[in-house]
N, CA, C and O of each residue as an XYZ file, in Angstrom:
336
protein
N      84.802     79.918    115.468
C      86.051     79.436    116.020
C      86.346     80.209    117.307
O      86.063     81.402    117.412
N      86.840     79.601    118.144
C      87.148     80.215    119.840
C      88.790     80.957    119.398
O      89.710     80.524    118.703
N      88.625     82.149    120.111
C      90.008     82.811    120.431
C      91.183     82.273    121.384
O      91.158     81.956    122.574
N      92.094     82.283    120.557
C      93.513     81.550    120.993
C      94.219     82.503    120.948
O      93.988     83.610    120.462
N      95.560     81.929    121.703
C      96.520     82.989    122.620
C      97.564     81.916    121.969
O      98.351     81.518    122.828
N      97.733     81.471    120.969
C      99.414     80.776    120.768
C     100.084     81.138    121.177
O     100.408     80.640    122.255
N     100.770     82.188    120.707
C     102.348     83.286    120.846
C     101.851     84.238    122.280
O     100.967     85.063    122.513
N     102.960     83.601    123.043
C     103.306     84.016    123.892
C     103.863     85.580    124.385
O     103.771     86.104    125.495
N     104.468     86.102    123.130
C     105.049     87.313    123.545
C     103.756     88.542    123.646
O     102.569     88.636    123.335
N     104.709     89.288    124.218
C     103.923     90.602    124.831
C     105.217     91.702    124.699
O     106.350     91.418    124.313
N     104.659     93.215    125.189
C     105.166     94.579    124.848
C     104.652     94.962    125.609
O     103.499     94.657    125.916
N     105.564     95.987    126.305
C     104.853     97.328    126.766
C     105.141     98.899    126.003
O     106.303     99.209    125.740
N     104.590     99.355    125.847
C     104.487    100.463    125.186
C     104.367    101.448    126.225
O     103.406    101.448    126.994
N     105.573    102.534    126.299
C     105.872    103.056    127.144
C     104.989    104.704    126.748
O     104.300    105.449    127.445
N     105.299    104.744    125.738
C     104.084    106.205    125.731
C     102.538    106.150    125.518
O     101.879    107.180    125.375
N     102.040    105.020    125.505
C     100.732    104.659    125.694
C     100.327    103.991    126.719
O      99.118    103.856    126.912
N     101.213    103.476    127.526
C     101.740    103.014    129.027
C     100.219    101.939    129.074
O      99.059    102.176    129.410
N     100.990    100.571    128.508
C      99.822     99.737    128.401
C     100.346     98.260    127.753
O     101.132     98.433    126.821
N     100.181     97.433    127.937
C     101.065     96.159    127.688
C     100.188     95.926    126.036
O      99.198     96.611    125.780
N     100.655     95.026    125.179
C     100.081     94.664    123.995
C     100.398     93.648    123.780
O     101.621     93.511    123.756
N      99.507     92.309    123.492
C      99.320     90.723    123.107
C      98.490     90.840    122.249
O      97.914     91.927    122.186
N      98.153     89.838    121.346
C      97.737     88.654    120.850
C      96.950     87.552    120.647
O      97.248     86.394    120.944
N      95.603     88.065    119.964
C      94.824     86.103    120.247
C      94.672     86.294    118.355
O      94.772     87.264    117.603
N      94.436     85.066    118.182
C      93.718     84.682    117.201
C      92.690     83.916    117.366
O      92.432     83.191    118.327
N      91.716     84.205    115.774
C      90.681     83.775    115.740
C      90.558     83.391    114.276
O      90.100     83.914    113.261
N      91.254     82.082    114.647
C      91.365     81.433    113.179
C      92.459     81.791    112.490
O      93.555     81.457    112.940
N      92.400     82.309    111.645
C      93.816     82.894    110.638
C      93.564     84.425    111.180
O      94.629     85.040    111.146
N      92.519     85.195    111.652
C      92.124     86.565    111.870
C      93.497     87.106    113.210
O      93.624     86.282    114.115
N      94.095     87.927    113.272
C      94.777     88.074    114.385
C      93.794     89.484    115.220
O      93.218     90.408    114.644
N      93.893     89.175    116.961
C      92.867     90.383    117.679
C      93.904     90.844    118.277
O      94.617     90.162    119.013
N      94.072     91.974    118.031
C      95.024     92.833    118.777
C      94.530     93.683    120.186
O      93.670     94.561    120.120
N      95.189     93.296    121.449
C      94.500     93.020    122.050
C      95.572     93.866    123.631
O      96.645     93.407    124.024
N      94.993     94.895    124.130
C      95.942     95.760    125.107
C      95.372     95.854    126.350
O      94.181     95.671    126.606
N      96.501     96.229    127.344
C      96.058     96.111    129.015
C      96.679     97.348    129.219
O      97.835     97.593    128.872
N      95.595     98.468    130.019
C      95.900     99.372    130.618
C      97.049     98.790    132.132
O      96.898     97.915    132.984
N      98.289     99.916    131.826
C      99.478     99.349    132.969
C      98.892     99.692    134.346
O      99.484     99.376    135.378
N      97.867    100.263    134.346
C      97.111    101.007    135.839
C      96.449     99.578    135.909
O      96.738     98.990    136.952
N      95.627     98.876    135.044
C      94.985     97.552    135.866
C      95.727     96.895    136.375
O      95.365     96.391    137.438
N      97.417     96.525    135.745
C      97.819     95.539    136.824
C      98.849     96.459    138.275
O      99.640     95.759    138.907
N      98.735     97.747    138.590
C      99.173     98.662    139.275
C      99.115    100.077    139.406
O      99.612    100.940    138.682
N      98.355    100.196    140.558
C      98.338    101.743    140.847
C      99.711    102.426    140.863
O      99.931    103.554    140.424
N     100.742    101.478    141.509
C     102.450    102.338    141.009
C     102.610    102.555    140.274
O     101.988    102.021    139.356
N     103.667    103.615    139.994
C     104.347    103.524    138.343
C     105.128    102.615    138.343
O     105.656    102.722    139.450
N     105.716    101.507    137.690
C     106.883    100.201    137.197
C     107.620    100.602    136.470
O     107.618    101.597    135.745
N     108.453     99.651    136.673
C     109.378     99.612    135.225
C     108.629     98.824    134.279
O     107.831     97.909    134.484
N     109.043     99.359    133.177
C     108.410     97.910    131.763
C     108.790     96.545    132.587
O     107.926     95.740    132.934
N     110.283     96.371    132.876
C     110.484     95.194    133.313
C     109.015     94.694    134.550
O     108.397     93.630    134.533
N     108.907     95.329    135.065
C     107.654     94.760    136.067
C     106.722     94.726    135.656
O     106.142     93.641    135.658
N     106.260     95.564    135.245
C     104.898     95.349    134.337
C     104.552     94.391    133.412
O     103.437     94.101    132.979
N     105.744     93.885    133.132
C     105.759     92.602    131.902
C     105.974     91.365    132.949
O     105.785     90.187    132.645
N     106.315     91.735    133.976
C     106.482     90.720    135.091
C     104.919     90.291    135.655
O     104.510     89.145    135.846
N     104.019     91.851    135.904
C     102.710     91.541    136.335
C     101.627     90.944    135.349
O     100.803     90.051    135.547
N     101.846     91.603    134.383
C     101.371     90.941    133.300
C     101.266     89.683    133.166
O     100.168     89.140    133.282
N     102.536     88.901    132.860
C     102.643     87.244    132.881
C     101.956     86.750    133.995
O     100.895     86.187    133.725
N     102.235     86.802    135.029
C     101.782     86.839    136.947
C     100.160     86.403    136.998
O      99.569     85.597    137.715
N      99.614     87.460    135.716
C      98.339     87.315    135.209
C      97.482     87.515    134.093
O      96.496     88.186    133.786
N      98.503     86.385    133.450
C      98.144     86.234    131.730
C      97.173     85.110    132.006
O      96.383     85.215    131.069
N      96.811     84.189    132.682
C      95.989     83.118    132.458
C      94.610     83.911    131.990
O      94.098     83.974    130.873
N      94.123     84.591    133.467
C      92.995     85.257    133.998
C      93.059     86.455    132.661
O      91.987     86.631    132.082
N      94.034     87.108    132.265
C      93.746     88.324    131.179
C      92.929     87.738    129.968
O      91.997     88.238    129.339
N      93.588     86.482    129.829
C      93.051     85.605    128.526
C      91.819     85.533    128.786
O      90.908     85.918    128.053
N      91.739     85.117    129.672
C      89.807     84.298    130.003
C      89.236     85.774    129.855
O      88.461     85.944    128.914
N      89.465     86.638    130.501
C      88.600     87.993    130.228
C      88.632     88.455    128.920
O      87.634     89.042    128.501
N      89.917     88.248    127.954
C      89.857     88.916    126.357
C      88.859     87.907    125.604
O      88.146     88.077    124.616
N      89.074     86.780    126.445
C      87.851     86.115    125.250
C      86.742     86.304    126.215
O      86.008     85.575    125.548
N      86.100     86.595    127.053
C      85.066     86.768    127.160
C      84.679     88.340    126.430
O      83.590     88.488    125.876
N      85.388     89.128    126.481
C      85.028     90.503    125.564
C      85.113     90.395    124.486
O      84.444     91.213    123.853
N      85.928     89.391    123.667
C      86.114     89.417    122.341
C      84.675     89.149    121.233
O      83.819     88.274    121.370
N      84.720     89.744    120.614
C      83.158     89.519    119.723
C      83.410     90.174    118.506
O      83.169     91.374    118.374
N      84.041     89.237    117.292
C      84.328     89.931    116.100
C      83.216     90.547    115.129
O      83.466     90.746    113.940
N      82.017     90.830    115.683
C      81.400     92.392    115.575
C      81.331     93.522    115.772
O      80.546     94.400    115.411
N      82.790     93.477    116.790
C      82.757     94.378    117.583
C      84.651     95.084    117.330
O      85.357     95.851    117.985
N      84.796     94.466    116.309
C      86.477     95.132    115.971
C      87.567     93.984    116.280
O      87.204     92.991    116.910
N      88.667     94.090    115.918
C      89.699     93.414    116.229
C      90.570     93.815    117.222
O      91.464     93.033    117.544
N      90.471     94.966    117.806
C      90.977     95.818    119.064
C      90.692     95.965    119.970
O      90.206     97.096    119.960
N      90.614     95.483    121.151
C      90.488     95.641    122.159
C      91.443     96.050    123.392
O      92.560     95.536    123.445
N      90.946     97.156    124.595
C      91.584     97.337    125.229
C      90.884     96.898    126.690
O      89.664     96.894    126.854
N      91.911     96.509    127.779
C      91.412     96.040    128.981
C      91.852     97.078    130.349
O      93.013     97.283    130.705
N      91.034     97.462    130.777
C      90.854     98.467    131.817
C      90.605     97.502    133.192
O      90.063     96.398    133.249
N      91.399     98.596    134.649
C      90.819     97.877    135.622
C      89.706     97.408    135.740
O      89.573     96.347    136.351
N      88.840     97.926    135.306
C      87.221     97.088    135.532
C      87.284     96.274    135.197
O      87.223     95.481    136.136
N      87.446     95.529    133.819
C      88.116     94.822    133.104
C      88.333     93.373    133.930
O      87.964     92.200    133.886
N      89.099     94.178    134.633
C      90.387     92.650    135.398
C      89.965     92.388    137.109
O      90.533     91.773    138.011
N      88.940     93.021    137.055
C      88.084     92.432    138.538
C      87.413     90.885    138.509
O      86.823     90.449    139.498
């Protein structure tokens, strides 16, 4: 089954300073995080960062499922390299 992004919402997590979404894979849920440095070398507010985030949720998706490989854990995190 291909990884889906239903639910829309997202978090930033301010002492791990890193946004946190959501895909599923089937009934399986992939928990699934963005370093706040890939979408900005500034520091933000949460509010912006959840702003850059959305800005570029299409493109984050296409990259979590291209990394996603449930041999490989249900966790994933996305780094600038990542989001080139």
């Amino acid at each position: 089954m291909a990884l889906a992004f239903p639910n829309a919402s997202r978090s930033f997590d301010d002492a791990r300073n890193l946004i946190r979404f959501t895909g599923y894979d089937g009934m399986f849920e992939v928990r699934f995080f963005v370093d706040a440095a890939a979408l900005s070398t500034a520091r933000l507010s949460e509010q912006d960062y959840l702003r850059a985030f959305d800005a570029a949720r299409l493109k984050i998706q296409q990259i979590a499922s291209k990394l996603y490989n449930p041999k490989h854990g249900m966790t994933y995190t996305l780094r600038a390299a990542d989001l080139r």
